[in-house]
ZAMITI-475163 format. One record per residue (C-alpha): residue number from 1; x, y, z. Coordinates in nm, 3 decimals. Example, Ala and Ser with C-alpha at 12.3 -4.5 7.8 and 13.67 -1.06 7.14 Angstrom:
2
site firo: 1; x: 1.230; y: -0.450; z: 0.780
site firo: 2; x: 1.367; y: -0.106; z: 0.714
***
This chain:
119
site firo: 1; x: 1.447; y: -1.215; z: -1.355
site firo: 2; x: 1.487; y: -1.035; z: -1.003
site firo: 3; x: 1.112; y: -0.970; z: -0.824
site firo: 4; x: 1.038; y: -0.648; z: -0.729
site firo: 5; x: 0.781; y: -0.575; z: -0.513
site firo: 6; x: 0.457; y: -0.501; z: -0.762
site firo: 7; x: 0.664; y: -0.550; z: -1.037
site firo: 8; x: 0.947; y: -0.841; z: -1.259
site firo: 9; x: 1.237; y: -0.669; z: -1.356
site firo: 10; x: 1.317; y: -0.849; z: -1.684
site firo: 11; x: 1.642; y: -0.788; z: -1.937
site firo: 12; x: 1.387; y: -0.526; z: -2.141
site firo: 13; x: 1.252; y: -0.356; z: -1.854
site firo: 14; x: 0.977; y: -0.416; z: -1.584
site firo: 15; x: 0.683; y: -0.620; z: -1.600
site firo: 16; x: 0.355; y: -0.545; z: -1.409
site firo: 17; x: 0.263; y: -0.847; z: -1.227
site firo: 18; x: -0.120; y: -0.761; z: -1.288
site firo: 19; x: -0.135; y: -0.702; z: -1.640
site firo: 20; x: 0.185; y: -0.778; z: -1.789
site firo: 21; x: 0.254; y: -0.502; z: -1.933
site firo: 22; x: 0.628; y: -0.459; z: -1.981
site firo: 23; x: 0.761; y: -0.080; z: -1.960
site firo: 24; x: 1.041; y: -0.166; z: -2.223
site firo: 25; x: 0.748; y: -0.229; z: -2.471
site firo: 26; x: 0.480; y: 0.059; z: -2.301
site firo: 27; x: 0.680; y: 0.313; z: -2.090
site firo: 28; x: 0.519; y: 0.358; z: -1.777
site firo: 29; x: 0.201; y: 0.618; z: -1.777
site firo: 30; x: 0.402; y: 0.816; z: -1.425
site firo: 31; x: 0.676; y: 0.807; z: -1.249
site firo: 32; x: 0.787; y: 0.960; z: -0.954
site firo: 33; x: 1.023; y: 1.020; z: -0.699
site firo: 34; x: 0.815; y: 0.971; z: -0.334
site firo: 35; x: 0.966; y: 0.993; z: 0.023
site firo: 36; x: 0.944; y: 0.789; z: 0.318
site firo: 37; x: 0.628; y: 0.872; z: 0.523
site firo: 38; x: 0.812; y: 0.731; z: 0.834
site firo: 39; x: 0.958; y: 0.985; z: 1.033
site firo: 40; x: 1.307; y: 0.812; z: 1.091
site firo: 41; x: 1.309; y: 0.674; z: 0.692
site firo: 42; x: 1.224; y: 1.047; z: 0.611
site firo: 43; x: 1.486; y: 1.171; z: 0.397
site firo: 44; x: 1.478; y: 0.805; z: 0.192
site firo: 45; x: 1.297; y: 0.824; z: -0.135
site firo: 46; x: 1.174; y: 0.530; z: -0.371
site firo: 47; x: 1.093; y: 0.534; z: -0.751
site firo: 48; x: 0.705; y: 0.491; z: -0.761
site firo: 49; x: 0.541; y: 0.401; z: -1.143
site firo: 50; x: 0.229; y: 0.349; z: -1.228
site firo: 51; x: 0.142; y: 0.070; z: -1.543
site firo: 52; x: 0.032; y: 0.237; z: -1.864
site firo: 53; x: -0.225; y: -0.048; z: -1.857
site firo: 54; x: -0.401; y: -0.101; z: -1.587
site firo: 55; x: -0.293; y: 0.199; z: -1.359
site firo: 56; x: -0.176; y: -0.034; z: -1.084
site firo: 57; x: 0.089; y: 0.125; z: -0.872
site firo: 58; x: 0.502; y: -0.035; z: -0.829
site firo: 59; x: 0.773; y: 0.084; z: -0.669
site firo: 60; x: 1.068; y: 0.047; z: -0.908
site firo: 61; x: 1.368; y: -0.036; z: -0.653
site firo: 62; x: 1.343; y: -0.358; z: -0.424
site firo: 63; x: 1.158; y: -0.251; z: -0.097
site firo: 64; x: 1.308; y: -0.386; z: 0.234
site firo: 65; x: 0.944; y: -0.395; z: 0.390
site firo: 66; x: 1.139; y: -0.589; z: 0.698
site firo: 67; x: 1.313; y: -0.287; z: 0.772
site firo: 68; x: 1.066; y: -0.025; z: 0.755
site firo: 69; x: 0.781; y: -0.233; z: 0.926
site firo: 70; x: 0.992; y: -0.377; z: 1.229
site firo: 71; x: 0.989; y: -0.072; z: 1.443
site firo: 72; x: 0.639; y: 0.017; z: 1.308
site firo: 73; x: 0.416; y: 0.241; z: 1.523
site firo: 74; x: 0.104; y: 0.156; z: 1.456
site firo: 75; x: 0.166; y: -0.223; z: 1.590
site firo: 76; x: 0.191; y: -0.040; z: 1.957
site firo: 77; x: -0.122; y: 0.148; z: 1.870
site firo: 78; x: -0.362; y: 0.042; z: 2.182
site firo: 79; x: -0.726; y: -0.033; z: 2.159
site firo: 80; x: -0.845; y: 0.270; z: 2.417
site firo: 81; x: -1.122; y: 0.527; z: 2.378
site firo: 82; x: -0.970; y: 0.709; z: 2.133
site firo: 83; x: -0.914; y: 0.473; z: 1.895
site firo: 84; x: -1.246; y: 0.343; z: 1.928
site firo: 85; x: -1.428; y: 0.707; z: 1.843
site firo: 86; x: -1.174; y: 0.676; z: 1.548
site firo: 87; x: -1.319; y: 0.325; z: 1.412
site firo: 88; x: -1.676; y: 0.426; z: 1.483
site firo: 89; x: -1.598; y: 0.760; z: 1.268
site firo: 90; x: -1.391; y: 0.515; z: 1.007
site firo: 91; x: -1.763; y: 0.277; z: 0.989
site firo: 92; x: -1.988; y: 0.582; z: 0.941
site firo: 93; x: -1.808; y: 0.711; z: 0.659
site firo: 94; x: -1.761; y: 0.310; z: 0.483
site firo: 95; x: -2.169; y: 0.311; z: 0.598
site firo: 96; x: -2.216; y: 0.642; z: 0.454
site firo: 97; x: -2.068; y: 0.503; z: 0.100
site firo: 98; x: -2.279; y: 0.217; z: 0.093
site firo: 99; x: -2.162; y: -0.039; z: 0.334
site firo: 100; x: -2.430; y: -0.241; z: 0.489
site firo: 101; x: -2.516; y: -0.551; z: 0.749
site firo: 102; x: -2.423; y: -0.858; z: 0.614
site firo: 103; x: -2.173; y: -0.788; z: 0.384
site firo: 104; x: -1.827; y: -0.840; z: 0.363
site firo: 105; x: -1.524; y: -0.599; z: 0.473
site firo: 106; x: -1.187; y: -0.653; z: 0.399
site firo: 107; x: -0.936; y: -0.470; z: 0.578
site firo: 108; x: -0.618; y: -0.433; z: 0.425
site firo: 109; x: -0.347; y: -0.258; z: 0.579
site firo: 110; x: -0.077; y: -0.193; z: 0.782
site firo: 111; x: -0.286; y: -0.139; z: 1.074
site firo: 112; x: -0.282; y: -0.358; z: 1.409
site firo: 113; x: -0.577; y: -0.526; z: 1.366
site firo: 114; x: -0.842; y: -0.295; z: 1.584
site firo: 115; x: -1.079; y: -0.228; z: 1.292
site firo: 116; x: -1.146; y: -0.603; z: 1.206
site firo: 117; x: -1.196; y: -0.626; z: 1.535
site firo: 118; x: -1.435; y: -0.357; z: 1.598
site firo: 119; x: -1.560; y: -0.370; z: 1.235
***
């Protein structure tokens, strides 16, 4: 078996790693073509499917995350006054949908880091 990212490519097709479901057995519920959202990767596409199952998102081709990520702009992002109005907007909306004091946040992302840190 090779590992794709999200997903096991097996002889009979690909497996969801969440729910096992194997597209060979349930054909996958979508599945689309998607570009690059990076301005130099632009004109790259990846096969994106989404399990039949459990609606959990794959991309279908092995992703070179190194590649896209090493250059990535958002890790020269700096922590000035504009990207602090930007969190404090980002907390009133989370506060808006029901966050409150005391709870837990969990910040996943490709982000630098600034909203855990303001957060």
């Amino acid at each position: 078996m090779q590992r794709y990212r999200g997903s096991l490519l097996t002889s009979g097709g690909i497996k969801c790693v969440f729910c096992g479901t194997n597209t060979a057995e349930l054909p996958a519920a979508e599945l689309a073509q998607v570009r690059c959202n990076g301005r130099e990767f632009g004109a790259e596409t990846s096969t994106v499917w989404r399990c039949a199952t459990c609606g959990s998102l794959h991309a279908q081709e092995p992703i070179d995350s190194d590649r896209y990520y090493r250059d990535y702009h958002m890790k020269r992002q700096k922590y000035d006054f504009i990207a602090k109005v930007t969190l404090r907007k980002r907390m009133e909306i989370l506060k808006r949908a029901g966050l409150e004091s005391g709870k837990t946040l969990i910040d996943y992302g490709c982000g630098s880091g600034h909203f855990v840190r303001y957060a």
